[in-house]
LUMMIBA-227256 format. One line per field, with one value per residue (C-alpha): residue in one letter; residue number from 1; x, z, y. Coordinates in steps of 0.25 Angstrom, whole numbers, m for minus. Layout:
# residues N
aa	c(a;...)
i	c(NUM;...)
px	c(X;...)
pz	c(Z;...)
py	c(Y;...)
//
This chain:
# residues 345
aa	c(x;x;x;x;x;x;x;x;x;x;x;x;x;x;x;x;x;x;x;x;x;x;x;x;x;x;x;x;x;x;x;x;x;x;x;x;x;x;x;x;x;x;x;x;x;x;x;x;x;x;x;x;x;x;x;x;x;x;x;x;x;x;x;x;x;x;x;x;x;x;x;x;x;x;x;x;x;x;x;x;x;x;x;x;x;x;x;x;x;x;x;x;x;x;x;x;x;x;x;x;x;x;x;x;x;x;x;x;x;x;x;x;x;x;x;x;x;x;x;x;x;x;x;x;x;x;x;x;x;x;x;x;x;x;x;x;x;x;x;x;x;x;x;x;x;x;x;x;x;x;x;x;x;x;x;x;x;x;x;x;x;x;x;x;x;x;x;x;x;x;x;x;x;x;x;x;x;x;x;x;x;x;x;x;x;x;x;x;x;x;x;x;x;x;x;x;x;x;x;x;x;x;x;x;x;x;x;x;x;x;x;x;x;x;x;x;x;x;x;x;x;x;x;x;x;x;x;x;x;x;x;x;x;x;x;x;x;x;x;x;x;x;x;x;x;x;x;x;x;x;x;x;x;x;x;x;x;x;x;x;x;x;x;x;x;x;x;x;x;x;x;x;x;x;x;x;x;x;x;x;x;x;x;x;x;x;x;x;x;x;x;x;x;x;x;x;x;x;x;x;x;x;x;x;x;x;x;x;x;x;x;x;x;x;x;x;x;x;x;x;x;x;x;x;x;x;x;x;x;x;x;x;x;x;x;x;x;x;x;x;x;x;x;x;x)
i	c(1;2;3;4;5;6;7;8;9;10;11;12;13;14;15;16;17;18;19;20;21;22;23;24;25;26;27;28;29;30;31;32;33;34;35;36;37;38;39;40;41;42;43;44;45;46;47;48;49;50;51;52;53;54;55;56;57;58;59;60;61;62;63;64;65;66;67;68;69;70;71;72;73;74;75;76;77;78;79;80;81;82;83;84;85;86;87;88;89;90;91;92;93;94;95;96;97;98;99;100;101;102;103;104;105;106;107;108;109;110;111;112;113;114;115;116;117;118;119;120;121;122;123;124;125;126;127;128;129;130;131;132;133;134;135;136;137;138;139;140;141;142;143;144;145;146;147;148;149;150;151;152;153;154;155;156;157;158;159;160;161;162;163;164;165;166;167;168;169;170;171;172;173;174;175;176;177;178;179;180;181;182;183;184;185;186;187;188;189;190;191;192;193;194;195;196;197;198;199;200;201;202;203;204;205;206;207;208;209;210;211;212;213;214;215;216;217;218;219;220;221;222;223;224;225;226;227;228;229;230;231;232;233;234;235;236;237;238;239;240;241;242;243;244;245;246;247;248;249;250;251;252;253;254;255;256;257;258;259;260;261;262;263;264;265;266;267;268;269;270;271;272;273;274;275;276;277;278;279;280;281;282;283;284;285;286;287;288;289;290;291;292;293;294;295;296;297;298;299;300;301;302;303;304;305;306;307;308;309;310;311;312;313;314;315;316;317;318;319;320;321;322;323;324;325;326;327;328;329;330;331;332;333;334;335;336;337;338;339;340;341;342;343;344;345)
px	c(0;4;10;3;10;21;33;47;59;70;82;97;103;116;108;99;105;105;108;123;127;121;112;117;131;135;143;140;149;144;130;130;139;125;116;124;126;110;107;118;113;98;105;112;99;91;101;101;85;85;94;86;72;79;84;69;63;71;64;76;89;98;111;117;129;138;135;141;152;159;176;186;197;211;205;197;189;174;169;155;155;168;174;162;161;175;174;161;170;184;173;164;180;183;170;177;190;183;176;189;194;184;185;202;195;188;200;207;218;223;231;217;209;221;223;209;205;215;209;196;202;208;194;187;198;197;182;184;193;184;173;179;183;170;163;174;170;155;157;167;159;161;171;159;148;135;128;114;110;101;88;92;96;106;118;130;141;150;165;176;179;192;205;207;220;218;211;216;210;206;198;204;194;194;206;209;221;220;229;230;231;223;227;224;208;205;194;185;187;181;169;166;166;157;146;146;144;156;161;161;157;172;176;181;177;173;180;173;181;178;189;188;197;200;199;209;203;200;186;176;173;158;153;140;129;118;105;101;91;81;80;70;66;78;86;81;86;98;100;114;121;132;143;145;130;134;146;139;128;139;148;135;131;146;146;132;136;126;131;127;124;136;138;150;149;140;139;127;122;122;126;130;126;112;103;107;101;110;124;118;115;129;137;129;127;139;147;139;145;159;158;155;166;176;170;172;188;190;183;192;205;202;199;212;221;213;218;232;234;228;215;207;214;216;202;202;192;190;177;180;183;170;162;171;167;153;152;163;152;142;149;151;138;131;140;133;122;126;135;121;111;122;129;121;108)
pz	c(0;m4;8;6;12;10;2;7;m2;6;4;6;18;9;m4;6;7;20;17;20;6;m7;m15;m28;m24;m25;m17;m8;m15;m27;m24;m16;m28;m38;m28;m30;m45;m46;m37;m45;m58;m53;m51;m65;m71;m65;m69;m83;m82;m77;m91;m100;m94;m95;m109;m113;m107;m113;m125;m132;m138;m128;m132;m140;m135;m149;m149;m133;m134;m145;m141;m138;m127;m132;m147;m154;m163;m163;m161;m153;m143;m145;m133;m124;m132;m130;m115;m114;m121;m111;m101;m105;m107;m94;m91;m97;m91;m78;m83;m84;m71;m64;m73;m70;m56;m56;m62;m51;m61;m52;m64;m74;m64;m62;m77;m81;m68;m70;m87;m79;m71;m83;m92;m79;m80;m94;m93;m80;m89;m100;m94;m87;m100;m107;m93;m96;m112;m107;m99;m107;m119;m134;m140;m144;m136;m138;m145;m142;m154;m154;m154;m144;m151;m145;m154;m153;m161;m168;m172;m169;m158;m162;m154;m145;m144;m134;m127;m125;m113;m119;m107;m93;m83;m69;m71;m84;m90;m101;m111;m103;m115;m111;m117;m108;m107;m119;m123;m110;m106;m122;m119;m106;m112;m123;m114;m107;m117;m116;m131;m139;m152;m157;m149;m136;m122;m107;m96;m83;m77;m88;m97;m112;m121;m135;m139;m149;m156;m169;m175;m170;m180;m180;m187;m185;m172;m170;m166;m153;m147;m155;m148;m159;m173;m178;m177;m177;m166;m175;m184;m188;m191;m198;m204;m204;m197;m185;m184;m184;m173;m164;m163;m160;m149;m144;m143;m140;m127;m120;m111;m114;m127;m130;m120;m117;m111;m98;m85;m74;m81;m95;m105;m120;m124;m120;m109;m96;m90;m101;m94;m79;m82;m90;m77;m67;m75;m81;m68;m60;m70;m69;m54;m55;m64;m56;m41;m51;m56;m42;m37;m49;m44;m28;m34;m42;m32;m25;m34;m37;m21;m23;m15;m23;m27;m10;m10;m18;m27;m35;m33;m31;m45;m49;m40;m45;m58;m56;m52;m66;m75;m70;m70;m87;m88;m83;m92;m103;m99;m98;m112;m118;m112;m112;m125;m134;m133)
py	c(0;13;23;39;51;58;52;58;59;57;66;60;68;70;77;87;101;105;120;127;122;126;119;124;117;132;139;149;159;158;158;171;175;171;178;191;190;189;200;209;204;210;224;224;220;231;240;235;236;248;253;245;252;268;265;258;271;282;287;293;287;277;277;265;259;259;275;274;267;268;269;260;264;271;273;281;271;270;257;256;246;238;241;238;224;222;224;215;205;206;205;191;187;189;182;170;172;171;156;151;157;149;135;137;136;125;118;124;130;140;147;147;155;163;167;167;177;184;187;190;202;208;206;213;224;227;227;238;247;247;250;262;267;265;274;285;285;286;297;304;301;305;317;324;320;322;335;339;349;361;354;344;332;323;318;309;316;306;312;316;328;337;336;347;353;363;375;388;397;412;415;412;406;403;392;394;405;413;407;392;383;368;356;344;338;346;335;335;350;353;343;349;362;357;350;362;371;378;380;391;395;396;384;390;382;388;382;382;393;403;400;400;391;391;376;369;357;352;351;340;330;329;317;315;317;307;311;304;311;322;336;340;337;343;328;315;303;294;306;309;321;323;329;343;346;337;345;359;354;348;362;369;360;361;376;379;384;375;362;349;352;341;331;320;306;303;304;305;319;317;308;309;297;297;297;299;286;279;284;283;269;265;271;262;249;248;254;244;234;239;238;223;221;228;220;207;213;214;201;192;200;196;180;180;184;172;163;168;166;150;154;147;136;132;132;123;131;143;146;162;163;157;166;178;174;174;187;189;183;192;203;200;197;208;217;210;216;228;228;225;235;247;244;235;237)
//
């Protein structure tokens, strides 16, 4: 006869988890390491969110990333975008440096993990100093800026700015002599003299003391200006003016005597690419970025060390390196997110 009740399987004592140990044969290390990447990754995506909401909302033109970034460092060529792609290459690179660090590590090769961190450090380090120089191009900006014309269009100048020579004081100021002849940061002193509508109709610049200059430079080399925001029905969004007009409108916004009316680079207040929104969001995203990559530099110089001193291999593991690598894959990963909605899309 059949029994009724309740039918019990029973558990072996040795395959029941008791707790203190993790399930997941993880270790505690690495989990806590998972729990943090997951809440980082939330932060990154609200911010990335965040972007794609202002940009979807403004209704005039956001500015395209191959119009942005367009140099390469120590040259004057102009090619859009390579040298971002080139440092989201060094950087997956160093991404693969980092998976064979950690498979050296399994194998315990003390030597492998050695070489192939080491590779890692240096990718984190290019990917550092090229990002600084792309912050100092974007806040220095173009030679020529941005021009806002008479009716209140804004256009991207595409050129080439004249070489300055030199300036000549013809009016003593406050800090200034009459006679003093200038000759060192000629280029930045000219562009904050012309955002801040401090050139003359013959050429000459104020200086904040008072003092007037006679400027010595060659002729700017206006190619063309590309309409990226109408002020009237004058000019159309994506026209292009060129030649020998584009010339004429640009020397009259330079010596209008009104500030802003050409503006250079970004910063918090203004911007010449585009919206403000757009530069206030780079500065944070890709800052908060760059603080990641230099905390995982760091982190990757503290584990080499480790394992240059044997640390890892009396432990008889190198589980440090897998969990600084986590936090390296993470990092590279995020960046192509950011590669995409900043520069791509």
């Amino acid at each position: 006869m059949a029994q009724h009740g309740n039918s019990e399987t029973e558990v072996e004592e040795a395959s029941a988890w008791g707790g203190k140990v993790s399930p997941f044969k993880v270790s505690y290390g690495k989990l806590m390491m998972w729990f943090f990447l997951v809440s980082d990754a939330l932060t990154f995506g609200g911010l990335l969110v965040a972007y794609g909401f202002t940009r979807h909302a403004f209704t005039g033109n956001w500015p395209i990333g191959e119009e942005v970034f367009r140099k390469i460092p120590f040259t004057e060529a102009d090619l859009p975008l390579l040298y971002v792609a080139l440092m989201t290459f060094i950087l997956i690179i160093s991404s693969v440096t980092m998976v064979l660090a950690v498979e050296a590590g399994h194998r315990m090769d003390r030597k492998g993990v050695t070489k192939w961190m080491f590779a890692t450090i240096i990718g984190g380090f290019f990917f550092l100093g090229s990002q600084a120089w792309e912050w100092s191009h974007f806040i220095h900006g173009s030679e020529l800026g941005r021009v806002q014309l008479e009716d209140g269009s804004l256009a991207y100048v595409r050129g080439e700015a004249g070489k300055i020579q030199k300036f000549e004081i013809t009016k003593a100021g406050a800090h200034h002599k009459l006679g003093d002849v200038i000759t060192e940061g000629l280029a930045h002193k000219y562009e904050h003299a012309v955002a801040a509508g401090r050139v003359s109709k013959d050429g000459s610049i104020t200086f904040h003391d008072g003092a007037v200059a006679k400027v010595t430079k060659e002729a700017d080399k206006i190619e063309s200006l590309l309409i990226r925001q109408s002020g009237s029905k004058n000019h159309k969004v994506g026209e292009k003016i060129e030649g020998a007009e584009a010339g004429r409108y640009y020397e009259e916004a330079v010596t209008s005597g009104k500030s802003n009316r050409v503006v250079f680079g970004a910063n918090l207040q203004q911007n010449e690419y585009g919206p403000q929104q757009y530069a206030q969001f780079f500065f944070f995203i890709t800052g908060f970025h760059g603080f990641h990559v230099f905390t995982g530099v760091l982190v990757n110089i503290i584990v080499f060390f480790g394992v240059i001193r044997g640390l890892y291999h009396k432990r008889g593991h190198y589980e440090m390196v897998e969990k600084a690598g986590l936090y390296w894959h993470f990092v590279d990963l995020v960046w192509v997110f950011v590669f995409t909605f900043f520069y791509l899309v």
